[in-house]
N, CA, C and O atoms as a Tinker XYZ file with bonds, in Angstrom:
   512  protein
     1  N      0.858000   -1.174000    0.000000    73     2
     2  CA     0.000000    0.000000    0.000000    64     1     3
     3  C      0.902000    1.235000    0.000000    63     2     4     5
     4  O      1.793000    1.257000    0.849000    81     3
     5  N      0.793000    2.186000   -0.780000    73     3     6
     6  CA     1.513000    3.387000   -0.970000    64     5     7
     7  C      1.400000    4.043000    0.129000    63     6     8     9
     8  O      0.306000    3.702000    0.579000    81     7
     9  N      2.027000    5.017000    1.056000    73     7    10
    10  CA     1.369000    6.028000    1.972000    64     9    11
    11  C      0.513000    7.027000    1.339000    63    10    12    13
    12  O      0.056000    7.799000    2.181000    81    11
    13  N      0.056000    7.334000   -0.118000    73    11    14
    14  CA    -1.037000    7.986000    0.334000    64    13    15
    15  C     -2.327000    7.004000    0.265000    63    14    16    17
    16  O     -3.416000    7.521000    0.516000    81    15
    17  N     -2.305000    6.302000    0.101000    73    15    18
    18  CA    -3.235000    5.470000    0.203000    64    17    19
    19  C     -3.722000    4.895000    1.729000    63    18    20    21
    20  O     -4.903000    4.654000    1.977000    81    19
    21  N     -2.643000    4.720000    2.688000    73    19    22
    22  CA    -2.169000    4.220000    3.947000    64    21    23
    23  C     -2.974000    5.828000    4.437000    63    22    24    25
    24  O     -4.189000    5.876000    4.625000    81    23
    25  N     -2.340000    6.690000    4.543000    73    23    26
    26  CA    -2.665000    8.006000    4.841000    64    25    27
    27  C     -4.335000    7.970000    4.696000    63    26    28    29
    28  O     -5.021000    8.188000    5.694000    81    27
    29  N     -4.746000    7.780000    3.831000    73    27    30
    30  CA    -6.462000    7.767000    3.117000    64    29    31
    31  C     -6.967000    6.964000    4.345000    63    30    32    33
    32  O     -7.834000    7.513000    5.026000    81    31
    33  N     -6.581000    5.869000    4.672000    73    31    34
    34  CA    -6.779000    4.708000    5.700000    64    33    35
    35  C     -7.354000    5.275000    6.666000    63    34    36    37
    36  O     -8.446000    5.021000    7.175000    81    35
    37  N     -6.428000    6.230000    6.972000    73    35    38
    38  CA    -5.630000    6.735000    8.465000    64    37    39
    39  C     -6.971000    7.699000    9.123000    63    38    40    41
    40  O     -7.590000    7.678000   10.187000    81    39
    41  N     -7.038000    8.626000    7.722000    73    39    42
    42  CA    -7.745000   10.008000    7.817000    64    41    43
    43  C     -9.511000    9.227000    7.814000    63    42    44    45
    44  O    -10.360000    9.367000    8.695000    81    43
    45  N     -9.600000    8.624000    6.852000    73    43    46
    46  CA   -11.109000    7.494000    7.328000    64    45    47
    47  C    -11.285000    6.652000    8.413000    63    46    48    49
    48  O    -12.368000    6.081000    8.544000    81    47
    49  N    -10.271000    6.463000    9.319000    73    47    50
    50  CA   -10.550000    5.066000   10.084000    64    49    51
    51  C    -10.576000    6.459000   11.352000    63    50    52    53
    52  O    -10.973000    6.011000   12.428000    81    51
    53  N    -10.332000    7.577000   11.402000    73    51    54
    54  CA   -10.054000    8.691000   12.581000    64    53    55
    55  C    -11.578000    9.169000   12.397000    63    54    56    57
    56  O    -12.481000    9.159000   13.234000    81    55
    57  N    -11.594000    9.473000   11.429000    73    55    58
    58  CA   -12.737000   10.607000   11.229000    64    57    59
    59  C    -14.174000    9.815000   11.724000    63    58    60    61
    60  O    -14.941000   10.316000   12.547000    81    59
    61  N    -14.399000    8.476000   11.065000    73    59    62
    62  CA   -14.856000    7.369000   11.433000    64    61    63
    63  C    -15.383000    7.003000   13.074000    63    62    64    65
    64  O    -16.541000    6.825000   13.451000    81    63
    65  N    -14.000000    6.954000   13.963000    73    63    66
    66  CA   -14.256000    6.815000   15.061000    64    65    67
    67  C    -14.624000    8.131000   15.995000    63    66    68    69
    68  O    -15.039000    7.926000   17.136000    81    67
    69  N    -14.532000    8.932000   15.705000    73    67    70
    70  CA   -14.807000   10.083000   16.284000    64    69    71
    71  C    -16.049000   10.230000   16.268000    63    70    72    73
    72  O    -16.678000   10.367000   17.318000    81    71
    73  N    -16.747000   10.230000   14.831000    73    71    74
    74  CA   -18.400000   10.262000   14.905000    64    73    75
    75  C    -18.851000    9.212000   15.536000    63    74    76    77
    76  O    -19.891000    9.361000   16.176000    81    75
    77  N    -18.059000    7.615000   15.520000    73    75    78
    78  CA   -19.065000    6.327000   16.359000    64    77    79
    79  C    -18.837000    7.246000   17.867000    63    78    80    81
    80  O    -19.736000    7.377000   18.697000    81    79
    81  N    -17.806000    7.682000   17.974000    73    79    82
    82  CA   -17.451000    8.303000   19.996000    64    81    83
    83  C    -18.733000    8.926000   19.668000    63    82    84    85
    84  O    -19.689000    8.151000   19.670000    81    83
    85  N    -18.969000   10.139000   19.388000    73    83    86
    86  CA   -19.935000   10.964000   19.666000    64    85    87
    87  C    -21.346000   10.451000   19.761000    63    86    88    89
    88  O    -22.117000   10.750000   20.672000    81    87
    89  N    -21.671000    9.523000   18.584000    73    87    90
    90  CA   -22.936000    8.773000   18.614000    64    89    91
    91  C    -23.263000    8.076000   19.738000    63    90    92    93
    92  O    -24.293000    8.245000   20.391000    81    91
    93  N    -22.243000    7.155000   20.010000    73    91    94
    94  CA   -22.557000    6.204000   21.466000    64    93    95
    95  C    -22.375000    6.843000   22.760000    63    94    96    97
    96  O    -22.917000    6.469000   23.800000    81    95
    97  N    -21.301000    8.177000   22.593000    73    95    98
    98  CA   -21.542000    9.019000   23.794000    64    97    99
    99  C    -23.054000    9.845000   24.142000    63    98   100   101
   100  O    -23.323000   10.487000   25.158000    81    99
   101  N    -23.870000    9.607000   23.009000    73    99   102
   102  CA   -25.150000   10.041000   23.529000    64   101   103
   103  C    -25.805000    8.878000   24.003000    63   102   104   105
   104  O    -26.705000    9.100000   24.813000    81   103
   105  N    -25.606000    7.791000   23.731000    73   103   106
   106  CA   -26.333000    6.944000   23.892000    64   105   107
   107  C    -26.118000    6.441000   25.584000    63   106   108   109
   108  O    -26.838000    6.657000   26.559000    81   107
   109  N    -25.214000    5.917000   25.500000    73   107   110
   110  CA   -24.139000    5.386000   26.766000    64   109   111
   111  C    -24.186000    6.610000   27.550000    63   110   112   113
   112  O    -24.150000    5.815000   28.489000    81   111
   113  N    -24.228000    7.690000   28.063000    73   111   114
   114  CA   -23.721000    8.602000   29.021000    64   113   115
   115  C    -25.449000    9.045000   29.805000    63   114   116   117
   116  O    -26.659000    9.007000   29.581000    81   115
   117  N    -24.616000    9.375000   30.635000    73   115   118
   118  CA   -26.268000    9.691000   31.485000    64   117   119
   119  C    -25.200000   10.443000   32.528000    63   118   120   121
   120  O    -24.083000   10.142000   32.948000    81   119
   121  N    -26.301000   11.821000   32.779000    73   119   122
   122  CA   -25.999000   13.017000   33.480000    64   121   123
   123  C    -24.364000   13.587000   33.261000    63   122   124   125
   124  O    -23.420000   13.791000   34.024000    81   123
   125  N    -24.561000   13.699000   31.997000    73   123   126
   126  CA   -23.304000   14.647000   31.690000    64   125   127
   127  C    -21.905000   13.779000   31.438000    63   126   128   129
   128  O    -20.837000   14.073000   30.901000    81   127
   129  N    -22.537000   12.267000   32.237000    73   127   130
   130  CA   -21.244000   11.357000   32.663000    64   129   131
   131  C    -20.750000   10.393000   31.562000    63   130   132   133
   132  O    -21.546000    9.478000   31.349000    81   131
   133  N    -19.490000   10.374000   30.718000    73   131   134
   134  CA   -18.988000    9.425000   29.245000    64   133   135
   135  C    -18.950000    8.446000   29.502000    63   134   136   137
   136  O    -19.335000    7.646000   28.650000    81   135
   137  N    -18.538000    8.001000   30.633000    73   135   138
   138  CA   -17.505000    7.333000   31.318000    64   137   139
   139  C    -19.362000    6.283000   32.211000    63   138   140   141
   140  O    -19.271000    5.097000   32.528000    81   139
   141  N    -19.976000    6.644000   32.300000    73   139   142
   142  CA   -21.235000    6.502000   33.044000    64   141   143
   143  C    -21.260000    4.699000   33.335000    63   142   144   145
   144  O    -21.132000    4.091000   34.397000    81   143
   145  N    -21.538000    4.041000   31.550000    73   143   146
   146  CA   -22.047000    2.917000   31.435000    64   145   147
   147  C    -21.015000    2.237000   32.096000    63   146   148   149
   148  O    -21.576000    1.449000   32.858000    81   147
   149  N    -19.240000    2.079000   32.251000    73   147   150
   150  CA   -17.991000    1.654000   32.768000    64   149   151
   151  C    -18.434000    1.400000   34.233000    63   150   152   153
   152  O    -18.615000    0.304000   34.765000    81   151
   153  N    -18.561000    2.527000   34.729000    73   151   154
   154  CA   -18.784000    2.778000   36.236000    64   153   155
   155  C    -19.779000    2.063000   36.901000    63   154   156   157
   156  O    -19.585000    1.311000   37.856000    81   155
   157  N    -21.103000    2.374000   36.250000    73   155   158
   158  CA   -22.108000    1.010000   36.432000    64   157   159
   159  C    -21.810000   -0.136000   36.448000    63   158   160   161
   160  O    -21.941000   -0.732000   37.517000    81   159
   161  N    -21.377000   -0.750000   35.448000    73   159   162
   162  CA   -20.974000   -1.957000   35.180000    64   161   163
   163  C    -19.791000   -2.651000   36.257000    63   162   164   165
   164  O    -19.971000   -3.769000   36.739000    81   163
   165  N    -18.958000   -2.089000   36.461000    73   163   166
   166  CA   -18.216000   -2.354000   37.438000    64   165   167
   167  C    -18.566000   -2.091000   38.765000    63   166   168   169
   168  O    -17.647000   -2.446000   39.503000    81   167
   169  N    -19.305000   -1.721000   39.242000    73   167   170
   170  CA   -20.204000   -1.843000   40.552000    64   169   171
   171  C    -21.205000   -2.692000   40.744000    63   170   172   173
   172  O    -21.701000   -3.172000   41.763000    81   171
   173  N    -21.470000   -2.828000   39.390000    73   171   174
   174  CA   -22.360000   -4.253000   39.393000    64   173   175
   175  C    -21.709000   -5.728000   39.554000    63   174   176   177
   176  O    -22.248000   -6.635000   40.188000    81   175
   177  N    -20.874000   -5.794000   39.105000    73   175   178
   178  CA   -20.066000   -6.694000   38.649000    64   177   179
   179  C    -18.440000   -6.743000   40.466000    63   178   180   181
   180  O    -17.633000   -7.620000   40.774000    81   179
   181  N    -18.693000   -5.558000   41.003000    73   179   182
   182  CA   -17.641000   -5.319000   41.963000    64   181   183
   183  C    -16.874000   -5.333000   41.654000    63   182   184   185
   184  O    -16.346000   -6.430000   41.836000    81   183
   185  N    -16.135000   -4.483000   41.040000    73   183   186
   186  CA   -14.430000   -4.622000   40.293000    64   185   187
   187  C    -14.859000   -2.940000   39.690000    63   186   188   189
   188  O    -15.895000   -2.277000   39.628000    81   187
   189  N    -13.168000   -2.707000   39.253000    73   187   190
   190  CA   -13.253000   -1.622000   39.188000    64   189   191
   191  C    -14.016000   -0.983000   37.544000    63   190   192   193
   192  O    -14.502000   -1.924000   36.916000    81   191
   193  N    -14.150000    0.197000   36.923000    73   191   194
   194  CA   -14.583000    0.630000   35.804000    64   193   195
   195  C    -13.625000    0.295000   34.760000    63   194   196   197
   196  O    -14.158000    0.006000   33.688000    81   195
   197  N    -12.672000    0.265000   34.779000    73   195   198
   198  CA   -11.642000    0.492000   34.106000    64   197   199
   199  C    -11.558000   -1.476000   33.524000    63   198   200   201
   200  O    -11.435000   -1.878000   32.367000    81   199
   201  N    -11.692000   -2.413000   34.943000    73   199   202
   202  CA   -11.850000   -4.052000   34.577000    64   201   203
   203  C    -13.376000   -4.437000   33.660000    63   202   204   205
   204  O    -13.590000   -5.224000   32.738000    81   203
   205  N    -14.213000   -3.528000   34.370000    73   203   206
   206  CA   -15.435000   -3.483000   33.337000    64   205   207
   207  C    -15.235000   -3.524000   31.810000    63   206   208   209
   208  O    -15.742000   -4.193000   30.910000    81   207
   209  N    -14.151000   -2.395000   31.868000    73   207   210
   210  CA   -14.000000   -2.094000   30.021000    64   209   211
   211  C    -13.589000   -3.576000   29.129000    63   210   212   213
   212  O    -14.024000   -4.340000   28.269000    81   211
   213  N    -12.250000   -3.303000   30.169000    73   211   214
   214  CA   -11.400000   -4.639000   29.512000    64   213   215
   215  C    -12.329000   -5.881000   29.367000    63   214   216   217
   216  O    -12.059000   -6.660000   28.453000    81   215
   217  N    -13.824000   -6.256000   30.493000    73   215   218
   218  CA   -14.587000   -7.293000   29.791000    64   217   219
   219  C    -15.216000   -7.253000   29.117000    63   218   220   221
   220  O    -15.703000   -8.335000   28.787000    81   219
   221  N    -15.674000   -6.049000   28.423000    73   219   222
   222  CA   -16.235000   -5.481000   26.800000    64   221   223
   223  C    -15.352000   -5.753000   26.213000    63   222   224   225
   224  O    -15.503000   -6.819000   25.617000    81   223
   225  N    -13.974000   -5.056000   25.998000    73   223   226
   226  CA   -12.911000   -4.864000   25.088000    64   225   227
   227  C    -12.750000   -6.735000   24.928000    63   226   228   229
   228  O    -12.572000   -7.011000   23.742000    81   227
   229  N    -12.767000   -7.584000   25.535000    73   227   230
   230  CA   -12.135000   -8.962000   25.428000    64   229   231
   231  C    -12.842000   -9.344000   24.187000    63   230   232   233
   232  O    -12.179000  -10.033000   23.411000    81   231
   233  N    -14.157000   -9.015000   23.805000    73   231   234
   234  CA   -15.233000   -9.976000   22.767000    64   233   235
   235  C    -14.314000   -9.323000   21.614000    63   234   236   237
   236  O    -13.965000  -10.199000   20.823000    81   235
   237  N    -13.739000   -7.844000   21.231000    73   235   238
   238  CA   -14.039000   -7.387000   20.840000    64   237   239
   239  C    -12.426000   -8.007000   20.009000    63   238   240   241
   240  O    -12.518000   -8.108000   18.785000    81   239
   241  N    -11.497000   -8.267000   20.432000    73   239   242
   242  CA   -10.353000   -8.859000   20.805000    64   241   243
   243  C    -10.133000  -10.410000   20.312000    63   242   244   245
   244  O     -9.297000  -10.799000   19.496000    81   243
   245  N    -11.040000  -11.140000   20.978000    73   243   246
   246  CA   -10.852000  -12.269000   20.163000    64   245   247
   247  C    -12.174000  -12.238000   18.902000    63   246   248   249
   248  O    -12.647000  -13.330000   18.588000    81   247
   249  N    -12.510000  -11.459000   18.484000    73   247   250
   250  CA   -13.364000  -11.114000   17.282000    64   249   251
   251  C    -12.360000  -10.907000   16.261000    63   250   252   253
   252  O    -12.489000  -11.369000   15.127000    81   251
   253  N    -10.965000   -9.953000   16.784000    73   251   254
   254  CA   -10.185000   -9.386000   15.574000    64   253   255
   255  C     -9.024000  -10.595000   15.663000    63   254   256   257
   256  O     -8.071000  -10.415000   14.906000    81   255
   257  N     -8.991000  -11.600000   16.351000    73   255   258
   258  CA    -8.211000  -12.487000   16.364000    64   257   259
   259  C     -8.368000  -13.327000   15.477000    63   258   260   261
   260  O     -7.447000  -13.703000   14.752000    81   259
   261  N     -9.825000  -13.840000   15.384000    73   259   262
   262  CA   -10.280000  -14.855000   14.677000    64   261   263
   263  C    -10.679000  -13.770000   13.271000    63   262   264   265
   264  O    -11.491000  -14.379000   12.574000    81   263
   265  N    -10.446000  -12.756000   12.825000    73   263   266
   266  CA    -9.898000  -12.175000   11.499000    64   265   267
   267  C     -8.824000  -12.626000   11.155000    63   266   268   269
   268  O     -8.589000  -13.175000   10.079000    81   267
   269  N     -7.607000  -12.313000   12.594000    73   267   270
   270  CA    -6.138000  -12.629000   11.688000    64   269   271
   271  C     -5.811000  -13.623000   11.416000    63   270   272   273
   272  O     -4.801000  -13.738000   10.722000    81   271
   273  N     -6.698000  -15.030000   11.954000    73   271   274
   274  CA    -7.075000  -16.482000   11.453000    64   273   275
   275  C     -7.460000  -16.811000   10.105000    63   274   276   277
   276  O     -7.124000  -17.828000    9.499000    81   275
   277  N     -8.262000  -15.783000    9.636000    73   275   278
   278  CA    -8.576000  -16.032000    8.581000    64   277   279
   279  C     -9.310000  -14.826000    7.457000    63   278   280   281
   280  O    -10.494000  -14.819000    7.123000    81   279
   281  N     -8.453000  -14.040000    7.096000    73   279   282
   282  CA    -8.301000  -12.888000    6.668000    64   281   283
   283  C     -9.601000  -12.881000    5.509000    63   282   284   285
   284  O    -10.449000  -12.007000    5.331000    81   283
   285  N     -9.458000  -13.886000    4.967000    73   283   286
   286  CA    -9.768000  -13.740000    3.858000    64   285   287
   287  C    -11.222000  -13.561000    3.711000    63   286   288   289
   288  O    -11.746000  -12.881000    2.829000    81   287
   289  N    -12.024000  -14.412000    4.909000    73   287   290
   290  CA   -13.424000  -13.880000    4.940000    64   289   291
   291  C    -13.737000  -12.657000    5.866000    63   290   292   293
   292  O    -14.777000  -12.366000    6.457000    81   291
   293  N    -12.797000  -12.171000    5.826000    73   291   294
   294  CA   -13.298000  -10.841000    6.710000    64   293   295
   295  C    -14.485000   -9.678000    5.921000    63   294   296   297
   296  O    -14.120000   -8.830000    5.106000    81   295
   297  N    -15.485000   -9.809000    6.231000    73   295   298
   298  CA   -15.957000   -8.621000    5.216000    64   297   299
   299  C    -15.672000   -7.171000    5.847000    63   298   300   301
   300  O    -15.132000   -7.305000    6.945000    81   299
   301  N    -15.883000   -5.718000    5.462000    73   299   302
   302  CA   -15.373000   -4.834000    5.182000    64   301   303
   303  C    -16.039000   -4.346000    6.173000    63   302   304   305
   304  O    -15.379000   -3.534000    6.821000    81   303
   305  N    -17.405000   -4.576000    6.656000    73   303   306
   306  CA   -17.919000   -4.050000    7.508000    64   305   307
   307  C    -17.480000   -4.222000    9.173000    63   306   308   309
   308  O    -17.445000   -3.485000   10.158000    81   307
   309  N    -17.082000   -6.067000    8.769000    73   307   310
   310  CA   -16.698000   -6.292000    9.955000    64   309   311
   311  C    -15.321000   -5.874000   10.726000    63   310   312   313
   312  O    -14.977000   -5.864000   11.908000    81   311
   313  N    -14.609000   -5.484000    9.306000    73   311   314
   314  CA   -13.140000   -5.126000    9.900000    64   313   315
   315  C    -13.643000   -3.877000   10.646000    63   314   316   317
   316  O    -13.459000   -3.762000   11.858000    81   315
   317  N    -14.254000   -2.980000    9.946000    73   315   318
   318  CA   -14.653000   -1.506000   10.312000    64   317   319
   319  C    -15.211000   -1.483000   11.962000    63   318   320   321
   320  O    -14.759000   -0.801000   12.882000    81   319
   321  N    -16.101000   -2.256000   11.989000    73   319   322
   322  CA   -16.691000   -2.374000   13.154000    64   321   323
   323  C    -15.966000   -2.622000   14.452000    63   322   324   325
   324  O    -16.151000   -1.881000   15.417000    81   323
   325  N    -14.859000   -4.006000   14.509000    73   323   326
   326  CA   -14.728000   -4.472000   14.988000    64   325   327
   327  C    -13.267000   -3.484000   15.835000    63   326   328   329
   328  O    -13.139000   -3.425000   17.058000    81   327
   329  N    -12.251000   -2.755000   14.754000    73   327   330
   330  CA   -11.281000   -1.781000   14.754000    64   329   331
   331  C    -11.804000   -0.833000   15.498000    63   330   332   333
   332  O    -11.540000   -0.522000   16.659000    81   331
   333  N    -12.485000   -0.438000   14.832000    73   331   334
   334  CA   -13.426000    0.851000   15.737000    64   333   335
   335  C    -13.845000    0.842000   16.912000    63   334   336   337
   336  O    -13.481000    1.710000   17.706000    81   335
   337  N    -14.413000    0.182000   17.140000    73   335   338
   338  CA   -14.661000   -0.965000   18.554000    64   337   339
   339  C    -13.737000   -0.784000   19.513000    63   338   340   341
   340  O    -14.009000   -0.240000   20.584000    81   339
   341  N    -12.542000   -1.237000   19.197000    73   339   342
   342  CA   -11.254000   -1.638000   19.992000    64   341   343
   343  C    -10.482000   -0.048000   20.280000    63   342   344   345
   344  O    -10.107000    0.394000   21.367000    81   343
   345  N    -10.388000    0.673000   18.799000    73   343   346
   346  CA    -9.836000    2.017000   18.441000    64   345   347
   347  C    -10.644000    2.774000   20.111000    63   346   348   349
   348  O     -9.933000    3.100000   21.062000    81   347
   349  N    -12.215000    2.919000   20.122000    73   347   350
   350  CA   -12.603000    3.588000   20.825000    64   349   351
   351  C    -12.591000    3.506000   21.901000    63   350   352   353
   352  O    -12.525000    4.572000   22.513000    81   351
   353  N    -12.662000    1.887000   22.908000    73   351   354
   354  CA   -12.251000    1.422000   23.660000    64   353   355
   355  C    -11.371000    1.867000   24.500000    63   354   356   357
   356  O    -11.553000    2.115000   25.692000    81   355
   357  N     -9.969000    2.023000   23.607000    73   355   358
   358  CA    -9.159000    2.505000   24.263000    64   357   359
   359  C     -8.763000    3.777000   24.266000    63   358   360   361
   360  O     -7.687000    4.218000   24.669000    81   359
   361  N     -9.913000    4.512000   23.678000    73   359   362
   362  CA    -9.755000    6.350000   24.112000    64   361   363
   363  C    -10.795000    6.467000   25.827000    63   362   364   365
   364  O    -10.648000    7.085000   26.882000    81   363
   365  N    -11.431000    5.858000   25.481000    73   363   366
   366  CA   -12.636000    5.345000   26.844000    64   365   367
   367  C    -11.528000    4.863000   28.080000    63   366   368   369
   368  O    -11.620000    5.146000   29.275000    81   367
   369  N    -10.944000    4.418000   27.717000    73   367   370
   370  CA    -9.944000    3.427000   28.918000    64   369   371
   371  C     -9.146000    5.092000   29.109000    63   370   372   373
   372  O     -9.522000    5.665000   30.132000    81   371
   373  N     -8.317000    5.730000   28.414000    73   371   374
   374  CA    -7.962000    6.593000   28.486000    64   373   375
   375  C     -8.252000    7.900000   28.964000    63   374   376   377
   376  O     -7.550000    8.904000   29.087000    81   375
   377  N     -9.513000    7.644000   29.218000    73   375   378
   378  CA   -10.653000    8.851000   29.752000    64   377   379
   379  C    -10.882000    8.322000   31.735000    63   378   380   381
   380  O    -10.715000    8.945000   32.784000    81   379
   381  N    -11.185000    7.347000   31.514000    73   379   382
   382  CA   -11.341000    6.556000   32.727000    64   381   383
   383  C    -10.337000    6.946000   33.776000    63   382   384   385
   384  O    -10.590000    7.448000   34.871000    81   383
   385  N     -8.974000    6.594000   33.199000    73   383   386
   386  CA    -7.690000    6.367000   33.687000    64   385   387
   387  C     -7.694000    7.774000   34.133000    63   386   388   389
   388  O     -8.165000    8.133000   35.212000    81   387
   389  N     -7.281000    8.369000   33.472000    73   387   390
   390  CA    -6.988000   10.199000   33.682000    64   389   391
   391  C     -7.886000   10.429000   34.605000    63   390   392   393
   392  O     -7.410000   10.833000   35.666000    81   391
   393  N     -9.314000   10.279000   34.551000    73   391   394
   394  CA   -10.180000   10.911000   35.416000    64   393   395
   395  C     -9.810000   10.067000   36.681000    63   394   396   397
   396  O    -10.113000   10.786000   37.633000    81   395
   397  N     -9.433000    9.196000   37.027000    73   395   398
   398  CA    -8.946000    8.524000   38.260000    64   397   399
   399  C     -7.765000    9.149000   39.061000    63   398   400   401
   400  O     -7.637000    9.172000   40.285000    81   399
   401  N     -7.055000    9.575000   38.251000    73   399   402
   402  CA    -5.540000   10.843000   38.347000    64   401   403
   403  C     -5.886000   11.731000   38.186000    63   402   404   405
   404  O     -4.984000   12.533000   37.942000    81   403
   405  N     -6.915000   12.162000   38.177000    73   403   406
   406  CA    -7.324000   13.721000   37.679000    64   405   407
   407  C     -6.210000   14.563000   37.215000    63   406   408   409
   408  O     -5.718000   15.476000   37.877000    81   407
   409  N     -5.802000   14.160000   35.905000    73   407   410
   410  CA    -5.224000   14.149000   35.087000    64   409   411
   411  C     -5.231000   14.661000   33.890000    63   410   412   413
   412  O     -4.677000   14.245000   32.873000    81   411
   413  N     -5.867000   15.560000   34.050000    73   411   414
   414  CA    -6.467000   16.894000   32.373000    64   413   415
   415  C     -5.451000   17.863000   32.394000    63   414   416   417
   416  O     -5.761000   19.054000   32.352000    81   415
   417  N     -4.408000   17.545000   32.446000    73   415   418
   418  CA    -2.716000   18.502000   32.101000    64   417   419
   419  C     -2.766000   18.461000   30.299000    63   418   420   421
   420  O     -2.556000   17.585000   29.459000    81   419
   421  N     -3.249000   20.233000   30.246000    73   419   422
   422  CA    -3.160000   19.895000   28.637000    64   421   423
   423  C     -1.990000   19.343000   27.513000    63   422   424   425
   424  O     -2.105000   18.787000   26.420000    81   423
   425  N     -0.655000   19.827000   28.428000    73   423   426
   426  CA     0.192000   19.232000   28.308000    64   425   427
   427  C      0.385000   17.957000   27.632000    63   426   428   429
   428  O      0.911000   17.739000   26.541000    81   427
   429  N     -0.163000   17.108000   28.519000    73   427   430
   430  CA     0.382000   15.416000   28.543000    64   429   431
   431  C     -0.720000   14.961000   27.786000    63   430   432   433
   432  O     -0.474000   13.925000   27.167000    81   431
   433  N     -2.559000   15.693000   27.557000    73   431   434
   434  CA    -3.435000   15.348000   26.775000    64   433   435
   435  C     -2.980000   15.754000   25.648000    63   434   436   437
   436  O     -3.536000   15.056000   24.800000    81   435
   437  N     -2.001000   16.784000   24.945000    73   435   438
   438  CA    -1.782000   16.900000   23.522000    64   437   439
   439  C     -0.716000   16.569000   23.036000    63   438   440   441
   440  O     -0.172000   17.358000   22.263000    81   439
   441  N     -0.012000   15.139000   23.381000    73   439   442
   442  CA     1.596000   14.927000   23.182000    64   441   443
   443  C      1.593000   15.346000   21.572000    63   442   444   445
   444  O      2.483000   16.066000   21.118000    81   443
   445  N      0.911000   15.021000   21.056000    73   443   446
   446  CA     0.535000   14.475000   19.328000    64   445   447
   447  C      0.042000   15.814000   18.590000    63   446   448   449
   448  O     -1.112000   16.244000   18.587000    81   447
   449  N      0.849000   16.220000   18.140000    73   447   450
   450  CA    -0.067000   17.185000   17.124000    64   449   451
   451  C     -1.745000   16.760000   16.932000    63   450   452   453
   452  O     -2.297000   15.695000   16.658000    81   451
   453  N     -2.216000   18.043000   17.195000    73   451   454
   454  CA    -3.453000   17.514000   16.897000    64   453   455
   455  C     -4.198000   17.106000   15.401000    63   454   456   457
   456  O     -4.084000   17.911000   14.477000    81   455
   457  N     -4.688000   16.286000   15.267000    73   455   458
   458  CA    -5.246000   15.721000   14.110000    64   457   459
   459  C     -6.325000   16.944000   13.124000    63   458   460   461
   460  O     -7.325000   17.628000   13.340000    81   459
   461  N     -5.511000   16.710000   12.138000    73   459   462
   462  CA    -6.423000   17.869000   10.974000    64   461   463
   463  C     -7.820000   17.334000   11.107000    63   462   464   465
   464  O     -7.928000   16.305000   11.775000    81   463
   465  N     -8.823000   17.813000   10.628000    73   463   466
   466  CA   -10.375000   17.922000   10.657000    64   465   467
   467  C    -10.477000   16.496000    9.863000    63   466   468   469
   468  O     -9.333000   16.249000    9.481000    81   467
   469  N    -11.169000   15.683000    9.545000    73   467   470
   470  CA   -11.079000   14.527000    8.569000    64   469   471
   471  C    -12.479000   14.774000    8.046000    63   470   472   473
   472  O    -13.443000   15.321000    8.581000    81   471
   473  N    -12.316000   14.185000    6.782000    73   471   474
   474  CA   -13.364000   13.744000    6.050000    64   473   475
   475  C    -13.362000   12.640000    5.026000    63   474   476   477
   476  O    -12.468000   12.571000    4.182000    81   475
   477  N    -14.576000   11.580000    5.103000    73   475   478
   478  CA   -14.534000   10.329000    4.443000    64   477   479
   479  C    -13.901000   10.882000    3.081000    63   478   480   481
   480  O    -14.053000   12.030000    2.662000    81   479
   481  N    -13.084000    9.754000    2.395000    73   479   482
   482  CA   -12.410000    9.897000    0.821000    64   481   483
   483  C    -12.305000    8.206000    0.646000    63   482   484   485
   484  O    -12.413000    7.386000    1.558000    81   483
   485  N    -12.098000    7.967000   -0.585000    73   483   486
   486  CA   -12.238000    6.487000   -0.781000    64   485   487
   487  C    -10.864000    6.474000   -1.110000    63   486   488   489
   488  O    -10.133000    7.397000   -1.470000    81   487
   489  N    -10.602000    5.106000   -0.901000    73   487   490
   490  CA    -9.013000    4.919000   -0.763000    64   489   491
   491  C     -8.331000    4.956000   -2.253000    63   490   492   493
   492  O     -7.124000    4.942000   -2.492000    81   491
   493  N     -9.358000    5.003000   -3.151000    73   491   494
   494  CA    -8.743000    4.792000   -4.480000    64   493   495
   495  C     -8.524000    6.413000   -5.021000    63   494   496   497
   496  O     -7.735000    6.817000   -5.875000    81   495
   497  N     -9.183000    6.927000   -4.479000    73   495   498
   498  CA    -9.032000    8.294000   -5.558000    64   497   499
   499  C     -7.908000    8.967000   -5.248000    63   498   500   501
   500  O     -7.157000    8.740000   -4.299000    81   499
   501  N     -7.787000   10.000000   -6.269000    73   499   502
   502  CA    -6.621000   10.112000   -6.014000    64   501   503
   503  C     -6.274000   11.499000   -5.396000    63   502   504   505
   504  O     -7.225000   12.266000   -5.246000    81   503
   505  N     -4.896000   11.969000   -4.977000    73   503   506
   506  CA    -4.686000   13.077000   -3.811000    64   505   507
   507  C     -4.988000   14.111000   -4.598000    63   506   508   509
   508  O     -4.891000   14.242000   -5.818000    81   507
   509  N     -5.439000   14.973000   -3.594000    73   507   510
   510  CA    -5.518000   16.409000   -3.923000    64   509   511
   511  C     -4.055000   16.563000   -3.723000    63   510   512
   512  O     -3.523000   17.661000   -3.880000    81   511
């Protein structure tokens, strides 16, 4: 795969997860709280929010395992889904964590240049 093509990947598989965050953050959150459904769950369960995740994140895990088993029937949706899944997961785990350290040093939240604005492009066309 060329990098701009890889790049095309990059800028769809970001832009992608950002709108599933926002969508399921309406769904999942109650009273202001992102982090809400974690916290529940792990009080239900007695263990902490953060072990909650990781027993979501596990399906999600050996789902992309049994892809790299067998690549070839992967359909397109499922890769999407399943990446995304995992991708968001661990911005969620990352949210969790910090808020446990109260830990919002803009600093250490922006190691990374921040990511240009994205918008869907199909991997074939070609660069502006």
């Amino acid at each position: 795969m060329t990098p701009e093509k890889f790049s095309k990947v990059v800028e769809n598989f970001t832009g992608d997860m950002e709108g599933l965050l926002l969508i399921k953050g309406e769904e999942y959150s109650r009273n202001g709280d992102r982090l809400y459904n974690f916290k529940i769950a792990g009080a239900l369960k007695q263990e902490t929010p953060e072990k909650a995740l990781w027993g979501m994140i596990a399906k999600q895990i050996v789902s992309i395992k049994d892809m790299c088993e067998d690549p070839e029937s992967v359909t397109e949706q499922q890769l999407q889904d399943r990446t995304l899944d995992v991708a968001n997961y661990m911005a969620l785990l990352q949210g969790l964590i910090r808020e446990r350290h109260h830990d919002f040093n803009p600093a250490i939240m922006n190691v990374a240049k921040p990511a240009p604005k994205t918008r869907t492009v199909a991997i074939d066309e070609p660069a502006e």
